[in-house]
C-alpha positions in Angstrom: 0.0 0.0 0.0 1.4 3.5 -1.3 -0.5 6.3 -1.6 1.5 8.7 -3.9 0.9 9.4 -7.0 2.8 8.1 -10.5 3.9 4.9 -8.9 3.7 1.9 -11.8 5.3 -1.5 -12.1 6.2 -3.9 -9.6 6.4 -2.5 -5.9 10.4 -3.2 -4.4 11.1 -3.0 -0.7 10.8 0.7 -0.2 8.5 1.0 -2.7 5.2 0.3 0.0 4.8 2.3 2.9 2.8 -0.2 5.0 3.7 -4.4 4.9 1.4 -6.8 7.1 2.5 -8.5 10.2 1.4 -11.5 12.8 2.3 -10.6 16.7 1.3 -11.8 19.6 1.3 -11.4 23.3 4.7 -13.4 23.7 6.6 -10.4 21.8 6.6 -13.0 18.6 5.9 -11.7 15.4 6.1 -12.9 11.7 6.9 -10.6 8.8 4.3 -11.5 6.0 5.3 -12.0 3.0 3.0 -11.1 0.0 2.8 -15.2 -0.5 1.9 -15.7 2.7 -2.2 -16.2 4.2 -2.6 -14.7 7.6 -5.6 -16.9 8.2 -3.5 -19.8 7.7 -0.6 -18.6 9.9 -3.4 -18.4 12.2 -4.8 -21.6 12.2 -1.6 -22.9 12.5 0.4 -20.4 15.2 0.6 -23.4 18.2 1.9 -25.6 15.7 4.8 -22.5 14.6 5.5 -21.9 18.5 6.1 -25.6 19.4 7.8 -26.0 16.3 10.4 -23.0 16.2 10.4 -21.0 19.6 11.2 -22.4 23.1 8.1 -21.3 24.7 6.4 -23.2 27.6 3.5 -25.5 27.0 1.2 -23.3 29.0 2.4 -19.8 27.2 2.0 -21.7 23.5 -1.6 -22.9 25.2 -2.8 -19.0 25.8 -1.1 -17.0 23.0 -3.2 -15.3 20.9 -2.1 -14.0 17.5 -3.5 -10.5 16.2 -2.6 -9.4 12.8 -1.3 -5.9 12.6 -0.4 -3.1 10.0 3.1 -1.3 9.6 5.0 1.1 8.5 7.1 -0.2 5.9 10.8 0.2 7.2 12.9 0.6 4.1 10.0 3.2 3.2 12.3 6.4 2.6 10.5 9.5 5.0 10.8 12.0 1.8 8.3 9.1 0.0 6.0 10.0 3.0 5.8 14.0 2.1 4.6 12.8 -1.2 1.4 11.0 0.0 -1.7 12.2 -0.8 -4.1 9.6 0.3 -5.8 10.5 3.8 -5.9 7.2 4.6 -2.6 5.9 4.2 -1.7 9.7 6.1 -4.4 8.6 8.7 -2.4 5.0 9.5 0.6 6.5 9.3 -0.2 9.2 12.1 -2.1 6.1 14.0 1.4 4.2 14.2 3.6 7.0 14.7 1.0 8.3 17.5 1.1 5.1 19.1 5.0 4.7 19.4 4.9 8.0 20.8 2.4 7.5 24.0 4.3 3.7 24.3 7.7 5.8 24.4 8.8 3.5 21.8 10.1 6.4 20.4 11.9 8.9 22.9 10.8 12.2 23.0 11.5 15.6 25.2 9.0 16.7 26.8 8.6 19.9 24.3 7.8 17.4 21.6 6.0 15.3 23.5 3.7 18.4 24.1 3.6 19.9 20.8 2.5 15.9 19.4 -0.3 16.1 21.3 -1.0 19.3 20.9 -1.9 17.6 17.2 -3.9 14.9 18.3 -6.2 17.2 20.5 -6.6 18.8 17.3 -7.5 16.0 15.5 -10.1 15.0 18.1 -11.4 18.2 19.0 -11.3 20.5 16.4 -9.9 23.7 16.4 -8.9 25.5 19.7 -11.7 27.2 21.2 -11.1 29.4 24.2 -12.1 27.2 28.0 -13.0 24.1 25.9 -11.5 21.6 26.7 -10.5 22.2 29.7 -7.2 21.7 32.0 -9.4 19.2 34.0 -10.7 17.7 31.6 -7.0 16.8 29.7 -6.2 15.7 32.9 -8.8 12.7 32.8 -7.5 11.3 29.7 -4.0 12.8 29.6 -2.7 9.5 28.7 -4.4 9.8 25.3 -2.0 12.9 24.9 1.3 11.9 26.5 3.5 9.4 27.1 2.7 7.8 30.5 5.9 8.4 31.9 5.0 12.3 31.4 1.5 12.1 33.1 3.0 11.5 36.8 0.0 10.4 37.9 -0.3 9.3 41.5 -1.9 7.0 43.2 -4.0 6.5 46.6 -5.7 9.4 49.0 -3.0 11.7 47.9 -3.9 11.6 43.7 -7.8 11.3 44.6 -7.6 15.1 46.6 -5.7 16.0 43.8 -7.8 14.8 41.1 -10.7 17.2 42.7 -8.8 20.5 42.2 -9.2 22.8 39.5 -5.6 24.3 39.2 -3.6 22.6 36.2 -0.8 20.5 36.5 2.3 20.9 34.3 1.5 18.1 32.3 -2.1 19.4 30.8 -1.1 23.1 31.1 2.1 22.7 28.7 -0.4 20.6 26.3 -3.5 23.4 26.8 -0.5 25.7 25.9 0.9 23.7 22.9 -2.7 23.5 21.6 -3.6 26.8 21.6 -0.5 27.5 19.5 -1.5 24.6 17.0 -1.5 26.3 13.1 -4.5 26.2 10.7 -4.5 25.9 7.2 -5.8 28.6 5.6 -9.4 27.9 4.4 -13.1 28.3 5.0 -13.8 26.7 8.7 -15.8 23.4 6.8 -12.9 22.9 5.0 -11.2 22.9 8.5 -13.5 20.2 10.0 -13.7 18.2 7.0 -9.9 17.7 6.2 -7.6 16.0 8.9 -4.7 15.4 6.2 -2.4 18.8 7.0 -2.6 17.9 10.6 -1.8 14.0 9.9 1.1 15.5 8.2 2.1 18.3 10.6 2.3 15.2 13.2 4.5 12.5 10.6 7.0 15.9 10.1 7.1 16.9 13.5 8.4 13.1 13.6 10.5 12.7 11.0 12.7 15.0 13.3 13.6 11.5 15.2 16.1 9.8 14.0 14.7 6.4 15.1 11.6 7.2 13.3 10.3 4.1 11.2 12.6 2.1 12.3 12.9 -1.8 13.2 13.2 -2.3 17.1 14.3 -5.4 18.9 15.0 -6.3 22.7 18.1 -6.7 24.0 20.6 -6.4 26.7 24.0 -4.7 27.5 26.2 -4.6 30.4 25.9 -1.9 33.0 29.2 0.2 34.1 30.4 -1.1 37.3 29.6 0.6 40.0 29.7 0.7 44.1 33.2 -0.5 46.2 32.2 -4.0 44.8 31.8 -3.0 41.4 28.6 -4.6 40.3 27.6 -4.5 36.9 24.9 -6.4 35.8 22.8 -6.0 32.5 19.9 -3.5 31.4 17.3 -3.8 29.3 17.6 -1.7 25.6 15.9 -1.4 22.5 17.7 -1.7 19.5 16.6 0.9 16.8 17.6 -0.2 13.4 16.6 2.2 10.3 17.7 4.0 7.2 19.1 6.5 9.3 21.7 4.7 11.3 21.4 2.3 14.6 20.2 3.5 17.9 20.5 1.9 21.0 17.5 3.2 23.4 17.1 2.5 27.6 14.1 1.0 27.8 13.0 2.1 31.3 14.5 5.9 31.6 13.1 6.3 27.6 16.5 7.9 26.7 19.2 7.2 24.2 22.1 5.5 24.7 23.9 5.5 21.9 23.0 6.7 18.5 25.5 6.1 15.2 25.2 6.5 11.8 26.4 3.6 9.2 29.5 5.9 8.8 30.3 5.7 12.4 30.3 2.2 13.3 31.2 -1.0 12.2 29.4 -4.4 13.2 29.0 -8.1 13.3 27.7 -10.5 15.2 28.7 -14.2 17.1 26.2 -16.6 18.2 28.1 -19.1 20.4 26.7 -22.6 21.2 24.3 -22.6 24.7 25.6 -18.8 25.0 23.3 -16.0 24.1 23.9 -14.4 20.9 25.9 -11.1 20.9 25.5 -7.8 18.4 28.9 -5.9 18.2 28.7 -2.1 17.8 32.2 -0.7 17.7 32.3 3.1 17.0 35.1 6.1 17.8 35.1 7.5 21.6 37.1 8.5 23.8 39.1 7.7 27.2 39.8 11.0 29.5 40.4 12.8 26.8 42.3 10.2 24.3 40.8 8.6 21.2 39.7 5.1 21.2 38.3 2.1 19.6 34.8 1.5 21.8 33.4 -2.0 21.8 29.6 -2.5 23.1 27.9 -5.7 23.0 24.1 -5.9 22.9 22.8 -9.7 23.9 19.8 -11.2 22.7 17.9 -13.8 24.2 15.4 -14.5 21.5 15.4 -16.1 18.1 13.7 -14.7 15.0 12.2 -17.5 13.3 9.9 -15.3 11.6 10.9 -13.2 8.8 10.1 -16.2 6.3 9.5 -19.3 8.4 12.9 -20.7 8.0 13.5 -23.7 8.3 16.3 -23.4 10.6 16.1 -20.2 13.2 18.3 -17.2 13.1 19.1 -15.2 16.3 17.9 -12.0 16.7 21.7 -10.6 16.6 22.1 -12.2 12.9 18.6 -10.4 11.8 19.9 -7.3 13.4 23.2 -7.7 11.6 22.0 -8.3 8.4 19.8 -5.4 8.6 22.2 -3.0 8.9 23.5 -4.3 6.1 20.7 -4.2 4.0 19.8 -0.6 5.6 22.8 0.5 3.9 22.7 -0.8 0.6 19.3 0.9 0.7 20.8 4.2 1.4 23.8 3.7 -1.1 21.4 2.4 -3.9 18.9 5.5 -3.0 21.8 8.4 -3.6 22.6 8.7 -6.9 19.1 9.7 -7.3 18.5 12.1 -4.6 20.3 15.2 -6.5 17.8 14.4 -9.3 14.6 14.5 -6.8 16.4 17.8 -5.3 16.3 19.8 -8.9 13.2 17.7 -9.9 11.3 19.7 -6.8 8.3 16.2 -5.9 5.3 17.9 -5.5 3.7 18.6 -2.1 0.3 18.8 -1.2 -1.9 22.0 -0.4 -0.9 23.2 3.1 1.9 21.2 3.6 5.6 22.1 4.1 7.9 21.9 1.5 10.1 18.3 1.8 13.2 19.5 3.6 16.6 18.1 2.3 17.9 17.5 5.4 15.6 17.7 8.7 17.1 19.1 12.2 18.5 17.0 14.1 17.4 17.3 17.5 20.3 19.4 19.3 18.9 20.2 23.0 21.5 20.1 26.0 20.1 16.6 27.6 17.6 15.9 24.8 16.3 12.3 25.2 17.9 11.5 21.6 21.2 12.2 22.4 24.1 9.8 23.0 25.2 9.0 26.8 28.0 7.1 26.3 29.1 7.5 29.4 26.3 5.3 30.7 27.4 2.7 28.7 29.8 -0.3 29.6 32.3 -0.7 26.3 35.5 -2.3 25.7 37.9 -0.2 24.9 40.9 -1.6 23.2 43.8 -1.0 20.7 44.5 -2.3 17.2 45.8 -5.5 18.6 42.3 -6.4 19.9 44.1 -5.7 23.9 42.3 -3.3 26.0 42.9 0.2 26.4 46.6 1.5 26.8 46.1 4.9 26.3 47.5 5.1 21.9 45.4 6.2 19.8 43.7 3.4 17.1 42.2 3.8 13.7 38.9 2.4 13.1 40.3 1.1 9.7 42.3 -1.8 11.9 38.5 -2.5 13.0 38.2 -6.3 14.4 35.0 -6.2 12.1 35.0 -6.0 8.3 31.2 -4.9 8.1 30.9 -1.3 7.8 30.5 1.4 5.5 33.8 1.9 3.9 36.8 0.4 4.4 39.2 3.2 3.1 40.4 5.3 5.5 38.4 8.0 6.8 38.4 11.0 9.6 38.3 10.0 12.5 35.1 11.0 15.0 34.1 10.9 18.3 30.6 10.1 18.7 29.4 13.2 20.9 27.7 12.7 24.6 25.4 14.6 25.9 27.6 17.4 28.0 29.5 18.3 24.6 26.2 19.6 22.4 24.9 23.3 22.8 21.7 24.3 23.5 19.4 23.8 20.0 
């Protein structure tokens, strides 16, 4: 399913903006191919989870498939600015809106207010003066926000509370952010009748995320020791894989850890016997002050039997691994063309903003998208593959050969947090 205009012959990979999926409660899901017959799958999902996952009897016993729609992940965001079908706009803003309020995708709490500034808009109309109100935000302020940014309490305390009329931050800074919400120009049935430029206004304001439309899997990573016995342990993370690059995202402060580009890193991945299966990320840092080679190793627990029913199952760390890969001979592929699209001008629907060549990157000091490397436990080492003695490497004597280029390039840190200025 498209929805621009002057698309003919045979759909590729980034050619559709939505493909169909199979999920379940379990967290398994199946990428459907255009062979493939959902009602069959189906039918037949106890059979799949006995045959290829190493779920309990009882779990198999109460899992319940639902079939769901998606965003299609090689499909390119300037291909989005191009759609013209309010429907296909409508499911897009649907998806996006939901990854939002499940803080799949990470947002500041700015954004996070101006996003829902749109979808009050899209649900009440335009903003009329005392309607709604702060209180009555407040009752379904989850609708608007990501939970995490409701702070809603609990007990005698949140019930006396809940019977005031002043605002809280949460629905004031969205009463605010809807009040500043733009109108197209037009008669006010035109308003009411057309959604689309708001749709759109919502998929832009998200296109400024880098992890927007992207792949995400569970996995782990070791914390930094810490404490006189230097514990460690492991945290939880999603792993963000898109056009766009690889993000690695905490999945219980909704931050993110580590964000590269496919010209900063370089990858692979090991899957020893009875071990769990490792993705490397290596990437240039530093150690007080001195350039390294940093190592960080994401471990998944899961396998991915799913992508085409294989016969054999993959680890999720070799389906992560080979998307990158593909993810980049998607970009590479996609560039010759792009100066022709730039001087070409793709038209762009009434009220919309013009497709930008480059969106903003998200540049706040702290912003929930930037790198904290220093949160993260790497290995730091030297081109002989020994840790850290203070030289400085070259990612070109990387351990992996799976990256970008392997000419030699510049070298570059991947920034923290403390080092950007205030966007």
């Amino acid at each position: 399913m498209d929805g621009t205009e002057g698309n003919g012959g045979q759909p590729g990979p980034a050619d559709r903006s939505h493909r169909s999926s199979v999920s379940s409660v379990g967290a398994r899901e199946v990428q459907l191919k255009p062979k493939h017959q959902p009602y069959k799958l189906g039918r037949q999902w106890q059979e799949l989870l006995l045959r290829f996952t190493d779920a309990p009897d009882d779990d198999v016993a109460m899992d319940e498939p639902s079939l769901q729609f998606r965003r299609n992940v090689f499909f390119p965001k300037r291909r989005e600015l191009q759609i013209h079908d309010k429907e296909v706009l409508r499911l897009l803003y649907e998806e996006a809106k939901g990854n939002v309020l499940a803080a799949r995708y990470p947002c500041d709490v700015e954004d996070c207010e101006a996003l829902g500034a749109l979808v009050c808009r899209v649900q009440f109309g335009p903003y009329q003066p005392g309607q709604p109100t702060a209180c009555a935000l407040r009752e379904k302020l989850d609708s608007f926000l990501p939970a995490h940014l409701c702070k809603r309490g609990h007990g005698l305390f949140a019930a006396l509370r809940g019977r005031g009329t002043k605002a809280g931050t949460g629905e004031q800074g969205l009463l605010n952010a809807y009040r500043r919400v733009k109108e197209v120009a037009g008669s006010e049935s035109e308003h009411e009748a057309s959604l689309s430029p708001h749709y759109r206004a919502y998929l832009l304001k998200c296109h400024e995320l880098p992890f927007y439309g992207s792949a995400f899997f569970h996995g782990e990573i070791d914390k930094p020791a810490q404490g006189f016995l230097h514990r460690g342990g492991q945290k939880p993370v999603s792993v963000a894989i898109g056009l766009e690059g690889v993000h690695v995202i905490d999945s219980r402060e909704k931050h993110v850890l580590l964000g590269l580009r496919f010209q900063e890193l370089s990858w692979d991945h090991t899957s020893p016997e009875e071990e769990e299966s490792v993705l490397w990320l290596e990437f240039d840092g530093d150690n007080e002050g001195t350039p390294v080679n940093k190592l960080l190793k994401i471990y998944s627990k899961q396998l991915s039997w799913l992508i085409a029913l294989p016969r054999t199952p993959v680890t999720v760390a070799e389906l992560m691994s080979s998307l990158i890969e593909y993810c980049i001979e998607l970009s590479q592929a996609a560039e010759p063309a792009t100066p022709q699209e730039s001087a070409a001008g793709p038209a762009s629907a009434p009220g919309s903003s013009p497709p930008p060549t480059q969106h903003p990157q998200l540049r706040r000091q702290g912003s929930v998208v930037c790198s904290r490397i220093q949160h993260l436990s790497t290995i730091d080492y030297v081109e002989e593959g020994e840790q850290i003695k203070r030289v400085k490497p070259k990612r070109s004597t990387s351990f992996f050969s799976r990256q970008l280029s392997l000419g030699q390039g510049t070298y570059a840190v991947v920034q923290p947090t403390e080092s950007l200025e205030q966007g």
